[in-house]
PDBQT receptor file of N, H, CA, C and O in Angstrom, charges set to zero:
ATOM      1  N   UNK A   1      35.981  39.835 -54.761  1.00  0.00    +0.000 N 
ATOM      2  CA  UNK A   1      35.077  39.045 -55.558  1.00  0.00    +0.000 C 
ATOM      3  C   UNK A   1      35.470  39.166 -57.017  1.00  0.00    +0.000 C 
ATOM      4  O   UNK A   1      35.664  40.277 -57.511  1.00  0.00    +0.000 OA
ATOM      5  N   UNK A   2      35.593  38.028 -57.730  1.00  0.00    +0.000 N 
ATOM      6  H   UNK A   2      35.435  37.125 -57.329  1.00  0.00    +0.000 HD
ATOM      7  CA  UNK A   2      35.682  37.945 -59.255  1.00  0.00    +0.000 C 
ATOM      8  C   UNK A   2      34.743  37.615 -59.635  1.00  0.00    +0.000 C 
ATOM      9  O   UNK A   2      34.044  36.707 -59.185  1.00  0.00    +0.000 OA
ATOM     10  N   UNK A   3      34.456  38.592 -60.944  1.00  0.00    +0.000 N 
ATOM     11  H   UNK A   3      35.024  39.330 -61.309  1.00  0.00    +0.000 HD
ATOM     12  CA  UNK A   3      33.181  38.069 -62.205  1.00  0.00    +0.000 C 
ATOM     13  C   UNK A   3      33.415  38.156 -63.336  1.00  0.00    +0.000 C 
ATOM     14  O   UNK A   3      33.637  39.175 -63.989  1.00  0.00    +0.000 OA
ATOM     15  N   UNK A   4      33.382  37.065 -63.669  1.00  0.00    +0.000 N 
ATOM     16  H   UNK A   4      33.202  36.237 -63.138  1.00  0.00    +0.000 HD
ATOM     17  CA  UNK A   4      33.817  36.431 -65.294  1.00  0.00    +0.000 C 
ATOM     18  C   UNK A   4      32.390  36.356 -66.216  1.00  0.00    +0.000 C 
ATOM     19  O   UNK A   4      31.259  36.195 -65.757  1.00  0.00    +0.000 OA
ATOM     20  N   UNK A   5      32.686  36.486 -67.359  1.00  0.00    +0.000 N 
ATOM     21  H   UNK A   5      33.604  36.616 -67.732  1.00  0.00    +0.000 HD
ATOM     22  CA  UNK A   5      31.238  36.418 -67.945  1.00  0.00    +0.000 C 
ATOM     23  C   UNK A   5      30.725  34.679 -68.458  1.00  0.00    +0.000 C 
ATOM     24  O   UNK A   5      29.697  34.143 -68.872  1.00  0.00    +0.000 OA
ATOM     25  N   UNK A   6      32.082  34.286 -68.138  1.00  0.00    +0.000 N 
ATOM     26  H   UNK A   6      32.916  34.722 -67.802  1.00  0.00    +0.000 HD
ATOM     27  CA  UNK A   6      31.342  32.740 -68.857  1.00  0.00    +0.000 C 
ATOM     28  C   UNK A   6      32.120  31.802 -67.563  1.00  0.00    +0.000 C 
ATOM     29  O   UNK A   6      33.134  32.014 -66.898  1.00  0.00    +0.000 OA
ATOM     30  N   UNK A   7      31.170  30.746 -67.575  1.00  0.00    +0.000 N 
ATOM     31  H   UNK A   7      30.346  30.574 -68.115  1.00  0.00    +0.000 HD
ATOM     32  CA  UNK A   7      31.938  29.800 -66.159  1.00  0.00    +0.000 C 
ATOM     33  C   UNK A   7      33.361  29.418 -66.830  1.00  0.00    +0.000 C 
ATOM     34  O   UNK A   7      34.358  29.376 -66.109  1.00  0.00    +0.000 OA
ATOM     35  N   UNK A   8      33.415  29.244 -67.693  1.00  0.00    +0.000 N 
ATOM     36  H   UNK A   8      32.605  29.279 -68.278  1.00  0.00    +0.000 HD
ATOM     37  CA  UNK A   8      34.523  28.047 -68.229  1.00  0.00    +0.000 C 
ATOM     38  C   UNK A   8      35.767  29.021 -68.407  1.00  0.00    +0.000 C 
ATOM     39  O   UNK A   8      36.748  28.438 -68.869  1.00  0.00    +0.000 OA
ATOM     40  N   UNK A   9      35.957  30.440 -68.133  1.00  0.00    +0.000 N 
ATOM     41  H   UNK A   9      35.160  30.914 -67.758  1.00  0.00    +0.000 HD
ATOM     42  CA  UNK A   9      37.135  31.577 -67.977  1.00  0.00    +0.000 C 
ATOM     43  C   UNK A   9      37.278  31.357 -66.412  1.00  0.00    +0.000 C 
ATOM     44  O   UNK A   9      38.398  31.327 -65.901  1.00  0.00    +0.000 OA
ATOM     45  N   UNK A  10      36.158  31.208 -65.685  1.00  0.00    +0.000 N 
ATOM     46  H   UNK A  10      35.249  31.232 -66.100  1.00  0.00    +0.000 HD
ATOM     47  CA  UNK A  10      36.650  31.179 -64.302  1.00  0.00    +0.000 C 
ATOM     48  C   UNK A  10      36.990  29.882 -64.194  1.00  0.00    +0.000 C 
ATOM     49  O   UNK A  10      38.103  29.843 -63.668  1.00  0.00    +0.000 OA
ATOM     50  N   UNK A  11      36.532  28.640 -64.462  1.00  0.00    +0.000 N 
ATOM     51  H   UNK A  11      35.628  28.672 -64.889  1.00  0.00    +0.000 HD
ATOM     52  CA  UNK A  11      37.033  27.422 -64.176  1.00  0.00    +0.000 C 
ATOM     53  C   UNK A  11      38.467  27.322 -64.342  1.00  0.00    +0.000 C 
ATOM     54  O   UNK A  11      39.152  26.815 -63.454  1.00  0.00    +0.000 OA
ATOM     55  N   UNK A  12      39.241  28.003 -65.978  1.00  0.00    +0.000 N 
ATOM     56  H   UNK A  12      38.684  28.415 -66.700  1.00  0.00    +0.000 HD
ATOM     57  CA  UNK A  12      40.119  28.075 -66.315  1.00  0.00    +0.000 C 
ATOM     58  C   UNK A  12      41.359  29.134 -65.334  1.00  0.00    +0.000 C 
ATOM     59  O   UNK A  12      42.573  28.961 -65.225  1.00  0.00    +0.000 OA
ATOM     60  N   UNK A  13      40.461  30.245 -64.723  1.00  0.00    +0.000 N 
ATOM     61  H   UNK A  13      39.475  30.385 -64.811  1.00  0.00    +0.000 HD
ATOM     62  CA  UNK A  13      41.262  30.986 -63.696  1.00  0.00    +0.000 C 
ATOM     63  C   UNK A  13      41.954  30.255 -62.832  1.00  0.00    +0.000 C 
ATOM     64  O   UNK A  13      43.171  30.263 -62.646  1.00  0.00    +0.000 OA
ATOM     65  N   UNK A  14      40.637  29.244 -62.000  1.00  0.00    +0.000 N 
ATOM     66  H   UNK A  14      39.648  29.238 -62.151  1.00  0.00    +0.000 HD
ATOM     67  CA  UNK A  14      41.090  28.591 -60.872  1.00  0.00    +0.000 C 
ATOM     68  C   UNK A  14      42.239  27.538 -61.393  1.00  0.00    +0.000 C 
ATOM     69  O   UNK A  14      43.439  27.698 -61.168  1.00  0.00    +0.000 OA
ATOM     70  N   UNK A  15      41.805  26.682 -61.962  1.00  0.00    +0.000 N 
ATOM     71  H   UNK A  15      40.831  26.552 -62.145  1.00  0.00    +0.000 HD
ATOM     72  CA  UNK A  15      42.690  25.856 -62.509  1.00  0.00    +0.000 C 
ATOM     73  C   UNK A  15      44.388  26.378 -62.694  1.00  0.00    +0.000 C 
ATOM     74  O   UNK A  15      45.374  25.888 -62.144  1.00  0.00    +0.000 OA
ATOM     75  N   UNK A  16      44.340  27.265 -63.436  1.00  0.00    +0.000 N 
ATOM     76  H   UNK A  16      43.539  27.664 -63.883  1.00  0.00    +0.000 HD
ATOM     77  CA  UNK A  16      45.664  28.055 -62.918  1.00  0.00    +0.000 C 
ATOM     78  C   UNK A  16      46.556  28.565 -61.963  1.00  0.00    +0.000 C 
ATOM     79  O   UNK A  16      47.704  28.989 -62.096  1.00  0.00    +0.000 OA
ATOM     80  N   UNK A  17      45.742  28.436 -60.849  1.00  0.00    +0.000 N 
ATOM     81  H   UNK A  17      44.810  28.091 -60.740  1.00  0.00    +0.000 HD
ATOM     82  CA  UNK A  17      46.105  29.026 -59.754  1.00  0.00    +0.000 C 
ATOM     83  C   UNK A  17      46.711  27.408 -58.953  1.00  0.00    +0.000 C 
ATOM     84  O   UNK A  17      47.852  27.275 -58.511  1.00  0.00    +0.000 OA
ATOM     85  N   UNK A  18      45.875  26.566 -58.932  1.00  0.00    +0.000 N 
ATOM     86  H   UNK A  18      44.948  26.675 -59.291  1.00  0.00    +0.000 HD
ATOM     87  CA  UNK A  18      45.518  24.999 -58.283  1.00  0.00    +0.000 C 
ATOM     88  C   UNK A  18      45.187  24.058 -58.469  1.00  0.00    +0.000 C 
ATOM     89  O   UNK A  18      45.335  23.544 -59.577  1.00  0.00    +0.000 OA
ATOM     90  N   UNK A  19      44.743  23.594 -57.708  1.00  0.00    +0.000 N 
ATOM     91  H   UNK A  19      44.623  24.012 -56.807  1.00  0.00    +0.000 HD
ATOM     92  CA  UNK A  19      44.082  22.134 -57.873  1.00  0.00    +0.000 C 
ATOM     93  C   UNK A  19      42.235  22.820 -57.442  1.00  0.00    +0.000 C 
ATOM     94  O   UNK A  19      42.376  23.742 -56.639  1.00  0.00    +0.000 OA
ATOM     95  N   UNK A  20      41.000  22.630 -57.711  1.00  0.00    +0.000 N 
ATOM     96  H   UNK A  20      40.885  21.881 -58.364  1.00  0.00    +0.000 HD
ATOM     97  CA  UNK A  20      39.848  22.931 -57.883  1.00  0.00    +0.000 C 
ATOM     98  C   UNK A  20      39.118  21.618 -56.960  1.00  0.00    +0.000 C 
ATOM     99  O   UNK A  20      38.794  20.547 -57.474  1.00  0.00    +0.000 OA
ATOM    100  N   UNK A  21      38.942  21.962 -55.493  1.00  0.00    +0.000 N 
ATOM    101  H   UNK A  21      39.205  22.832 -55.076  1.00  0.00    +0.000 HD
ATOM    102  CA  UNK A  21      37.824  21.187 -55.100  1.00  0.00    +0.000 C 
ATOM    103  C   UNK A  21      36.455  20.713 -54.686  1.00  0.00    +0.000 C 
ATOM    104  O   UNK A  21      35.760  19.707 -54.545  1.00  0.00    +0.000 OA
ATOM    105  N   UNK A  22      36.483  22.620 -54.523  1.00  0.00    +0.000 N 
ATOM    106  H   UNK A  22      37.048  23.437 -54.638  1.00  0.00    +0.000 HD
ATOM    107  CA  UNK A  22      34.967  22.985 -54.191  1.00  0.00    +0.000 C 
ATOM    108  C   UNK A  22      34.844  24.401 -54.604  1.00  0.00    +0.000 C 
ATOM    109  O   UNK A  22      35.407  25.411 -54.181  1.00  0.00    +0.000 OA
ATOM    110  N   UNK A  23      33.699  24.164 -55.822  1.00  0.00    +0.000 N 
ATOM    111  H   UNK A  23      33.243  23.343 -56.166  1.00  0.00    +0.000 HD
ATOM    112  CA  UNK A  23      32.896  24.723 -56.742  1.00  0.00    +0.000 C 
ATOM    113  C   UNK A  23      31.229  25.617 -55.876  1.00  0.00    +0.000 C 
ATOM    114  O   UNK A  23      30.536  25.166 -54.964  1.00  0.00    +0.000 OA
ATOM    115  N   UNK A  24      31.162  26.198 -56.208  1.00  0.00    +0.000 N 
ATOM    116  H   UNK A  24      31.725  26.565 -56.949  1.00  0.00    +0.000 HD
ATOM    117  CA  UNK A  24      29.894  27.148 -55.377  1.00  0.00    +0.000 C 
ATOM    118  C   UNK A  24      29.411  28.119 -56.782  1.00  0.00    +0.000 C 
ATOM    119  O   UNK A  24      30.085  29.149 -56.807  1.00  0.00    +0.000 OA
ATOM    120  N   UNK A  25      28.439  28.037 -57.913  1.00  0.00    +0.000 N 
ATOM    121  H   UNK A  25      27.891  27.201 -57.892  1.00  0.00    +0.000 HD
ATOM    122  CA  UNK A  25      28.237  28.866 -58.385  1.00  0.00    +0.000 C 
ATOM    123  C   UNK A  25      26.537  29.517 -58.233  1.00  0.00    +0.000 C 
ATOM    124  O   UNK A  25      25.499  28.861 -58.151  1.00  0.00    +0.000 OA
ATOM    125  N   UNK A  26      26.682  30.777 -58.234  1.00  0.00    +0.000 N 
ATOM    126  H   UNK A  26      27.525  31.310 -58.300  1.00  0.00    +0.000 HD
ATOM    127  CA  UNK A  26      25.458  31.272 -57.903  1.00  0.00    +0.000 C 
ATOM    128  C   UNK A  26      25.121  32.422 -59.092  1.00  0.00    +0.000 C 
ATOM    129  O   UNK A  26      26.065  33.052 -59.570  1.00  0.00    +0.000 OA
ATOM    130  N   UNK A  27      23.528  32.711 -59.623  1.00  0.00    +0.000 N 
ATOM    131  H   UNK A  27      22.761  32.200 -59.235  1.00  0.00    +0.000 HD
ATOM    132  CA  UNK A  27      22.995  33.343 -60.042  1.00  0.00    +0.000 C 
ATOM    133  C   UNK A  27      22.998  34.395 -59.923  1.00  0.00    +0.000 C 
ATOM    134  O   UNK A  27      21.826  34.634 -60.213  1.00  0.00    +0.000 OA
ATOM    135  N   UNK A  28      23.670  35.826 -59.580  1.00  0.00    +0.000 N 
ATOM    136  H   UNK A  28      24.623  35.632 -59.345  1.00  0.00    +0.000 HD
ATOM    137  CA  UNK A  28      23.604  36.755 -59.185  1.00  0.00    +0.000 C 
ATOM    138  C   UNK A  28      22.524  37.509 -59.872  1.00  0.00    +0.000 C 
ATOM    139  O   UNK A  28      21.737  37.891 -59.006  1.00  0.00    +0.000 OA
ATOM    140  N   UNK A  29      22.173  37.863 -60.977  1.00  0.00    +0.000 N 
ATOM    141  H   UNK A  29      22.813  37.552 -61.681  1.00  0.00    +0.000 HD
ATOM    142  CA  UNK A  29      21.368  38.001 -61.513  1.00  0.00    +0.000 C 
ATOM    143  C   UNK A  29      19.895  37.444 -60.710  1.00  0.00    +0.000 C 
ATOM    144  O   UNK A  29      19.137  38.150 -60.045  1.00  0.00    +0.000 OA
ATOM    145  N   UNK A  30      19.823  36.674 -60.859  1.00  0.00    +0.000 N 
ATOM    146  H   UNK A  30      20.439  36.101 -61.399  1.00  0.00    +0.000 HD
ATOM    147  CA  UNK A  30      18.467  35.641 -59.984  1.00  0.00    +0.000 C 
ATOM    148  C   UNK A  30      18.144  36.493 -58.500  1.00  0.00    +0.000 C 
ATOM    149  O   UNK A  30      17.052  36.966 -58.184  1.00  0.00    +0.000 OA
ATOM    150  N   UNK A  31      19.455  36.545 -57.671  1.00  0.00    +0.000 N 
ATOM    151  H   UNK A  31      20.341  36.160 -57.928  1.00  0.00    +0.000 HD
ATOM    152  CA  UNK A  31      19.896  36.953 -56.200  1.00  0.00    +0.000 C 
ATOM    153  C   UNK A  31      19.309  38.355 -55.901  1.00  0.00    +0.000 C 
ATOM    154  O   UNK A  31      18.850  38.672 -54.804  1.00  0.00    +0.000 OA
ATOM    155  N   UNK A  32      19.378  39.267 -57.128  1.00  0.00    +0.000 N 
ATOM    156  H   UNK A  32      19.751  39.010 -58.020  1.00  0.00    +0.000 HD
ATOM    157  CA  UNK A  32      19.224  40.461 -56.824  1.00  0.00    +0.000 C 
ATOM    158  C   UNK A  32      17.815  40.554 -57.214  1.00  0.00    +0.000 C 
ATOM    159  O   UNK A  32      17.302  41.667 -57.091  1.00  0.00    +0.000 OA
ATOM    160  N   UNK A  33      17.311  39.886 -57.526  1.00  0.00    +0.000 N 
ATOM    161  H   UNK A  33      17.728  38.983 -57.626  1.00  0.00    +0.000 HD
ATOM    162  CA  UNK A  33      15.397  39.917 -57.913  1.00  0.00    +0.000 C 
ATOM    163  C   UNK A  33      15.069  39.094 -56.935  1.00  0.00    +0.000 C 
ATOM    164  O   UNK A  33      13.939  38.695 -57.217  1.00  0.00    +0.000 OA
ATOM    165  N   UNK A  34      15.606  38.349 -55.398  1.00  0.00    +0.000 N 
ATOM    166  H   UNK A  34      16.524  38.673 -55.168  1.00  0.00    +0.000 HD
ATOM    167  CA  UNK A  34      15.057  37.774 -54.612  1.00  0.00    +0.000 C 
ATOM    168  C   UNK A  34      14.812  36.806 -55.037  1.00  0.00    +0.000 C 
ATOM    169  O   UNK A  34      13.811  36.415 -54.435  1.00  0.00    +0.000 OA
ATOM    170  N   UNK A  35      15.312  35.609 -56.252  1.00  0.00    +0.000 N 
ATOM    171  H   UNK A  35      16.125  35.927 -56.741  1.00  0.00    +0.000 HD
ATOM    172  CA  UNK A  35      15.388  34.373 -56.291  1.00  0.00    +0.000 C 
ATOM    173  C   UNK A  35      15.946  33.627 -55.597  1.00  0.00    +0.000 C 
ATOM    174  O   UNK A  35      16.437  33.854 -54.491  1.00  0.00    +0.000 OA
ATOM    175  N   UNK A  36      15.921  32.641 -56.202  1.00  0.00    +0.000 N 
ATOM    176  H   UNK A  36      15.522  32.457 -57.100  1.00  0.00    +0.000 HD
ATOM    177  CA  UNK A  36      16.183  31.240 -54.946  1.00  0.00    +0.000 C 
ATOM    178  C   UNK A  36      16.749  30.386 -56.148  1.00  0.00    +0.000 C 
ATOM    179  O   UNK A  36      15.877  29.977 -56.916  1.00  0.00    +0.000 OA
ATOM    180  N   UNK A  37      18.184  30.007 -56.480  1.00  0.00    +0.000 N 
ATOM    181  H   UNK A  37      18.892  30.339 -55.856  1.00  0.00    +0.000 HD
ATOM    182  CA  UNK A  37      18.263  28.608 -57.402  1.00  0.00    +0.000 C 
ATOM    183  C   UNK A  37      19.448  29.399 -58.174  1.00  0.00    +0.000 C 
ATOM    184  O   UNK A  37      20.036  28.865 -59.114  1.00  0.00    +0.000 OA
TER     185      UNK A  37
């Protein structure tokens, strides 16, 4: 698992690696207090 502090370092990760077709970002923060969103 990678964690970047800003989306647009990981966007820029992937992009480097490929071509980018499917995106999934989640709240982890939110996740671990039993949120939803």
């Amino acid at each position: 698992m990678l964690e970047f502090k800003y989306d647009t370092q990981l966007l820029e990760y992937c992009a480097s690696l490929g071509e980018i077709y499917d995106i999934v970002v989640e709240d982890m923060e939110r996740q671990s207090k039993g949120l939803h969103g």
